[in-house]
C-alpha positions as CSV (number, residue, x, y, z in Angstrom):
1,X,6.1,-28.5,11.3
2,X,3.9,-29.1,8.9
3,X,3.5,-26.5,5.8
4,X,0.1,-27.3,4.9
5,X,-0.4,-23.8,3.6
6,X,0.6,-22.4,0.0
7,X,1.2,-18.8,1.5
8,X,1.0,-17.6,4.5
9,X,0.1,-13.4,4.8
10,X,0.9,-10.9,8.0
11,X,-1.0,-8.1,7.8
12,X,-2.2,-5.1,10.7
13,X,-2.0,-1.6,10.9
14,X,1.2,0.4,10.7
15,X,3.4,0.3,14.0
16,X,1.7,-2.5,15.3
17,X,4.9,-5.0,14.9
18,X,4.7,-6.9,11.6
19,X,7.9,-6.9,10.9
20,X,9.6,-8.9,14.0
21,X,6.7,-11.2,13.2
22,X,7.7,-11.5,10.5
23,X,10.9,-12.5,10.5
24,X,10.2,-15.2,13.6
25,X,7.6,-16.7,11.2
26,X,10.2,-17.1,8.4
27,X,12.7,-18.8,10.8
28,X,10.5,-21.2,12.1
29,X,8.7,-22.1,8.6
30,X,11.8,-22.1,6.4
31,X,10.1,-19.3,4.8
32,X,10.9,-16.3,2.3
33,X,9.5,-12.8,2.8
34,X,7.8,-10.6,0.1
35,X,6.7,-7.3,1.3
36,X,3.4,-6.3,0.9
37,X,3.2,-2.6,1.5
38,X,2.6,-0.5,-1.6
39,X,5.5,2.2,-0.7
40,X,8.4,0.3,-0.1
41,X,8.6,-0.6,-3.2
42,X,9.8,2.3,-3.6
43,X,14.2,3.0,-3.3
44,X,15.2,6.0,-1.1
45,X,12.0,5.8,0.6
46,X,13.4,4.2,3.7
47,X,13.0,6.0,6.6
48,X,9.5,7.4,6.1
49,X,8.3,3.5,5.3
50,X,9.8,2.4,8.0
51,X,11.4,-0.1,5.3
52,X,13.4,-3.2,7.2
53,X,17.0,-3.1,7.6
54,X,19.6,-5.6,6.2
55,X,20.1,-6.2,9.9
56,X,16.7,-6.5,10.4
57,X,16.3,-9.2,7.9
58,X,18.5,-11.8,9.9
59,X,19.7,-13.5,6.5
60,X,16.1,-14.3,5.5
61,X,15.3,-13.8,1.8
62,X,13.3,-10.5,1.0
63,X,11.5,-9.4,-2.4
64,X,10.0,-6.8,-3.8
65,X,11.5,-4.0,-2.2
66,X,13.4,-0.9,-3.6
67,X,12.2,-2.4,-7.2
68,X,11.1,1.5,-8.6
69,X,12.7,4.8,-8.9
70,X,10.5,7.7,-7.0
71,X,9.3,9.1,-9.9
72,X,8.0,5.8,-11.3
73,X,4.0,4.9,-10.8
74,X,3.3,1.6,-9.4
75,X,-0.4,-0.5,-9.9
76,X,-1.8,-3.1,-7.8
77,X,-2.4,-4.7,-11.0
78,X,1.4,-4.8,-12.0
79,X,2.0,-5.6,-7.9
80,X,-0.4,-8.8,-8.1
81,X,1.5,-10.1,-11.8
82,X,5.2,-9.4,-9.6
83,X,4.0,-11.3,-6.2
84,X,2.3,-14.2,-7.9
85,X,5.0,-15.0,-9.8
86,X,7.8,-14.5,-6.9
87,X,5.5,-17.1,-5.3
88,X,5.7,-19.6,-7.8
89,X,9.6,-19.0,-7.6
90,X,9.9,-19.3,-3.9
91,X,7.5,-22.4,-3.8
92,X,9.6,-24.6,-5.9
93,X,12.6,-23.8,-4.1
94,X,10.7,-25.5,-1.7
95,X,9.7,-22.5,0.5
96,X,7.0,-21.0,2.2
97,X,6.4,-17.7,0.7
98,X,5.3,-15.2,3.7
99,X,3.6,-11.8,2.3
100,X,3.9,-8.7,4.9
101,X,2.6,-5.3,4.6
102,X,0.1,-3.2,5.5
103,X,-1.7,-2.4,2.1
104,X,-4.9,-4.7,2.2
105,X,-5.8,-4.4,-1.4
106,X,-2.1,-5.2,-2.3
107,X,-2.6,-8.3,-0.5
108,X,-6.1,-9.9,-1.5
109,X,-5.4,-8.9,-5.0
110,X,-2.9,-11.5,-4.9
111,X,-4.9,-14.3,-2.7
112,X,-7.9,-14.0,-4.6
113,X,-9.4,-13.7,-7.9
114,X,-9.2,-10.2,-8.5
115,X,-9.0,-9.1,-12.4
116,X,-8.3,-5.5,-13.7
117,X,-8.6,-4.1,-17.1
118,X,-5.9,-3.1,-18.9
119,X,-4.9,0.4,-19.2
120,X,-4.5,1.1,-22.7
121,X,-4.4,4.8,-22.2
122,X,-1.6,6.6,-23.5
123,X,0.3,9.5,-21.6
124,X,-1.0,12.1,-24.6
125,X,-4.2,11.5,-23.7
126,X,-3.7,12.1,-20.1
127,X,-2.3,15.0,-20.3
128,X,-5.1,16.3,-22.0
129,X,-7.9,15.3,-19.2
130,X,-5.8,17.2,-16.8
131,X,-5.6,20.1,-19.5
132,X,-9.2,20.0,-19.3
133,X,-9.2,19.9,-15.4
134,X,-7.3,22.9,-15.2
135,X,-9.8,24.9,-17.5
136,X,-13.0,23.1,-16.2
137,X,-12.7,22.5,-12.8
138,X,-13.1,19.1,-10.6
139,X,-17.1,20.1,-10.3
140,X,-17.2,20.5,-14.4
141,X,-15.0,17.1,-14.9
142,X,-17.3,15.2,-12.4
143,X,-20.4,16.3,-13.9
144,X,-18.7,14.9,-17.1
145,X,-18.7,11.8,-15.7
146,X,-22.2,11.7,-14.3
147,X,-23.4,12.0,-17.5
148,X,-21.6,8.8,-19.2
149,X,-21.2,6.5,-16.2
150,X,-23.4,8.1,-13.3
151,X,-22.9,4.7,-11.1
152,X,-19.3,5.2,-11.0
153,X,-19.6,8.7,-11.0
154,X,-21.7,8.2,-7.0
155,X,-18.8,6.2,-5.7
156,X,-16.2,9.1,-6.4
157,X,-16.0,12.5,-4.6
158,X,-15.6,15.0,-6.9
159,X,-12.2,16.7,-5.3
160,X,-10.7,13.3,-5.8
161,X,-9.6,14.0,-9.3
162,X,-7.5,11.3,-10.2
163,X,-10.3,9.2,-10.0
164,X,-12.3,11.1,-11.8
165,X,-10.0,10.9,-14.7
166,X,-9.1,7.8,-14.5
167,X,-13.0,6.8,-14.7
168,X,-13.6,9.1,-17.8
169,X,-10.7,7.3,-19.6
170,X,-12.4,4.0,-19.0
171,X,-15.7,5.4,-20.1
172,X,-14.7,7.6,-23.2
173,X,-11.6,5.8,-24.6
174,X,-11.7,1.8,-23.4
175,X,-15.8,1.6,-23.4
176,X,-15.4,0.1,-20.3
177,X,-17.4,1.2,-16.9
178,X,-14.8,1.8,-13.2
179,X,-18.0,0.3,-12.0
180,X,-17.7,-2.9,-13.9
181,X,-13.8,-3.1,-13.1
182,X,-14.7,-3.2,-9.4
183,X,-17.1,-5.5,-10.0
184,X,-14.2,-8.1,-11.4
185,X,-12.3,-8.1,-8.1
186,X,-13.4,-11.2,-6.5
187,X,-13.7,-12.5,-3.2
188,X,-12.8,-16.3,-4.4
189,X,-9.4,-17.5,-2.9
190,X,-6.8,-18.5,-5.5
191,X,-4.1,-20.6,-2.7
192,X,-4.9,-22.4,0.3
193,X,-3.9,-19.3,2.7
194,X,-3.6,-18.2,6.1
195,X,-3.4,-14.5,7.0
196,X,-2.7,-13.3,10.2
197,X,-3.6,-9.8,11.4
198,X,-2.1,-7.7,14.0
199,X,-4.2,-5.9,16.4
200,X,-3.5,-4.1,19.8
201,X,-5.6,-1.9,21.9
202,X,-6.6,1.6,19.9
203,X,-4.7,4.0,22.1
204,X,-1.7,1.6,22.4
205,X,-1.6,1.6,18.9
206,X,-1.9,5.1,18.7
207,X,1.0,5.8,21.2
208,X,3.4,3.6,19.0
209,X,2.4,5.4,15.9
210,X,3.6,8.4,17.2
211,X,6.7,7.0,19.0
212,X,7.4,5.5,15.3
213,X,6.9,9.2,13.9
214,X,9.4,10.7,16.3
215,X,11.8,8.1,16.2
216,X,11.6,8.0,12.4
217,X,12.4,12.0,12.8
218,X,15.6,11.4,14.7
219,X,16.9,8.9,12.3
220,X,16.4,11.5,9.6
221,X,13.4,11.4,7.6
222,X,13.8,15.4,7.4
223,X,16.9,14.6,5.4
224,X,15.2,11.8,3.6
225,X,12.8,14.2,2.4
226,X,14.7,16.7,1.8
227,X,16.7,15.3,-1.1
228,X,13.8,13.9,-2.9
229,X,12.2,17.7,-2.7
230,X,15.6,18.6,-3.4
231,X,15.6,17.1,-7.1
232,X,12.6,18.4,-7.8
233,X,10.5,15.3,-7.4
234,X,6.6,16.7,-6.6
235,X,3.1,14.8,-7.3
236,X,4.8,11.7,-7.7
237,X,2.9,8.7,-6.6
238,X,5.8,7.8,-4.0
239,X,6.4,11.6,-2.4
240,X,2.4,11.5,-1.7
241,X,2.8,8.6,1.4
242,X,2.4,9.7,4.7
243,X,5.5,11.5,6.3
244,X,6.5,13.0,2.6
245,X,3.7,15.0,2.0
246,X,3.4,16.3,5.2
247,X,7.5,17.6,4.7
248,X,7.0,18.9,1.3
249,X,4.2,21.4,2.6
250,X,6.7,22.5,5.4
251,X,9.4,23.0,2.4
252,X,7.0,24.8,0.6
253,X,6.8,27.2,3.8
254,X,2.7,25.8,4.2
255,X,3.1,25.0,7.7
256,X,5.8,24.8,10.6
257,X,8.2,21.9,10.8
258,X,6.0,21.2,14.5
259,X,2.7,21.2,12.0
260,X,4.1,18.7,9.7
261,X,5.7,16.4,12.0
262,X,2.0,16.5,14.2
263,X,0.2,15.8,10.5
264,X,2.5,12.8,10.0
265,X,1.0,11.8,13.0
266,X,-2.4,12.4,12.9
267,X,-2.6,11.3,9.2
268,X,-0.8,7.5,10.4
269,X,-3.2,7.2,12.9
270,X,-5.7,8.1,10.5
271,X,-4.3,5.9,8.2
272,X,-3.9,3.0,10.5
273,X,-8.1,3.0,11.4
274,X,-8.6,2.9,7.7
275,X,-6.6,-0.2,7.8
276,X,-8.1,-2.2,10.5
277,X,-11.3,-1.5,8.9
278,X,-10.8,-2.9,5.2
279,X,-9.0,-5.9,6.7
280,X,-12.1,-6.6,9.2
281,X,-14.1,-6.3,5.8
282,X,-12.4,-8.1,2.9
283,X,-10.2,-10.7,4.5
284,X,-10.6,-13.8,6.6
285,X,-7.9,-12.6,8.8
286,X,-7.1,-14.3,12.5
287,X,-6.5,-11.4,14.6
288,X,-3.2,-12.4,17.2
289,X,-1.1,-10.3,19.4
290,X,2.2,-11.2,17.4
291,X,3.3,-13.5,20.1
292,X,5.3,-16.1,17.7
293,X,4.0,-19.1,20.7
294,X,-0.2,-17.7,19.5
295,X,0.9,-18.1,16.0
296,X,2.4,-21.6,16.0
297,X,-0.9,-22.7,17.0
298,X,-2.0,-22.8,13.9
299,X,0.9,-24.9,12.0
């Protein structure tokens, strides 16, 4: 078969069968799998991410997963340096690397010429913003921002205070504009590519999401949970994905273990729309069922 391609990428919404794709793909294509999804890079996050079993992987080669601790952050910038090397690695063993995943962003920063700036802002000074937050107020901290950089300052809600911060960093300590930063990230593909994209029927979709939810529940993502709370991990990056957050409110005895488990739900298929939407809009993605005969179409 010929490998005409320099990477190949499997993308779609979560539950919607990347993963045996996946694995087909790599047989067929002599091909080594780097995962593409934002939160299993994280270890002891298995379960809820629906991470792929050693059995699952059927001897193929798989990389970047379980690389941070839960309580470490993780960037797309540092994700787009890791992948883009692996590639280079996997390529001259004469391979085909395969990226899978679900995080769209994750994915074309690595396919095309995205650039970021580089944060150069220390933890002291952090700390400080969010001092200032808890004093000021998200409405206060925003209206900050209108004030220095009022273009970035219409593309970010003012409850979403992260952003907020991060933005007034850029703006007050690097000189540099969020706007401007998001202008850098290109829509010019770096590799000769081909991304496929999983789509199914909306309510179908829907139905395996919360199958997935309730399956992941009997497997024990209580228990998964439950020992990150346990150690007194909270506001992490990794312990704010979907199916740990919703558990950490029932913990904190904010809702019933039958509210979180529906909010896993309901925020996945949430979650999942939001996918299908930024891949229809950033990527030139060919939508297939995941039928491995459909794929080999195009090799």
């Amino acid at each position: 078969m010929d490998k005409q391609f320099d990477v190949v990428a499997i993308i779609g919404p979560t539950a919607s069968g990347k993963t045996a794709l996946s694995i087909k793909l790599a047989s067929l294509l002599d091909g080594e799998i780097i995962n593409g999804d934002a939160m299993q890079v994280y270890k002891r996050l298995d379960i809820g991410t629906a991470k792929i079993t050693e059995e699952e992987m059927q001897g193929i080669p798989h990389h970047l997963l379980d690389i941070k601790e839960p309580t470490e952050n993780f960037s797309v910038a540092e994700y787009q340096q890791l992948v883009r090397a692996k590639m280079k690695e996997i390529t001259k063993r004469g391979k085909l690397p395969i990226i899978v995943g679900g995080t769209g962003l994750y994915v074309q920063s690595v396919l095309y010429d995205f650039q970021f700036t580089k944060d150069e802002i220390d933890e002291e000074a952090r700390k400080v913003y969010y001092e200032e937050l808890e004093k000021m107020g998200p409405e206060a901290m925003h209206a900050r921002l209108v004030a220095i950089d009022p273009k970035t300052a219409e593309t970010i809600h003012p409850n979403n205070t992260r952003r907020v911060i991060r933005a007034l960093e850029m703006a007050e300590l690097s000189g540099t504009s969020k706007a401007n930063e998001e202008h850098n990230r290109g829509d010019i593909p770096l590799y000769n590519h081909l991304i496929f994209g999983l789509d199914m029927d909306r309510e179908k979709l829907y139905e395996r999401i919360n199958l997935r939810v309730d399956i992941m529940m009997e497997k024990g993502l209580l228990e998964e949970a439950r020992a990150l709370y346990d150690e007194g991990i909270r506001d992490t990056q990794a312990v704010k994905a979907i199916g740990y957050k919703e558990l950490f409110a029932y913990f904190d005895d904010r809702c019933t273990l039958e509210e979180a488990v529906e909010a896993i739900k309901q925020n996945s298929r949430r979650y999942a729309k939001r996918q299908l939407t930024y891949f229809r809009n950033k990527m030139d993605v060919n939508w297939v069922t995941g039928d491995i005969e459909e794929v080999k179409k195009f090799f």
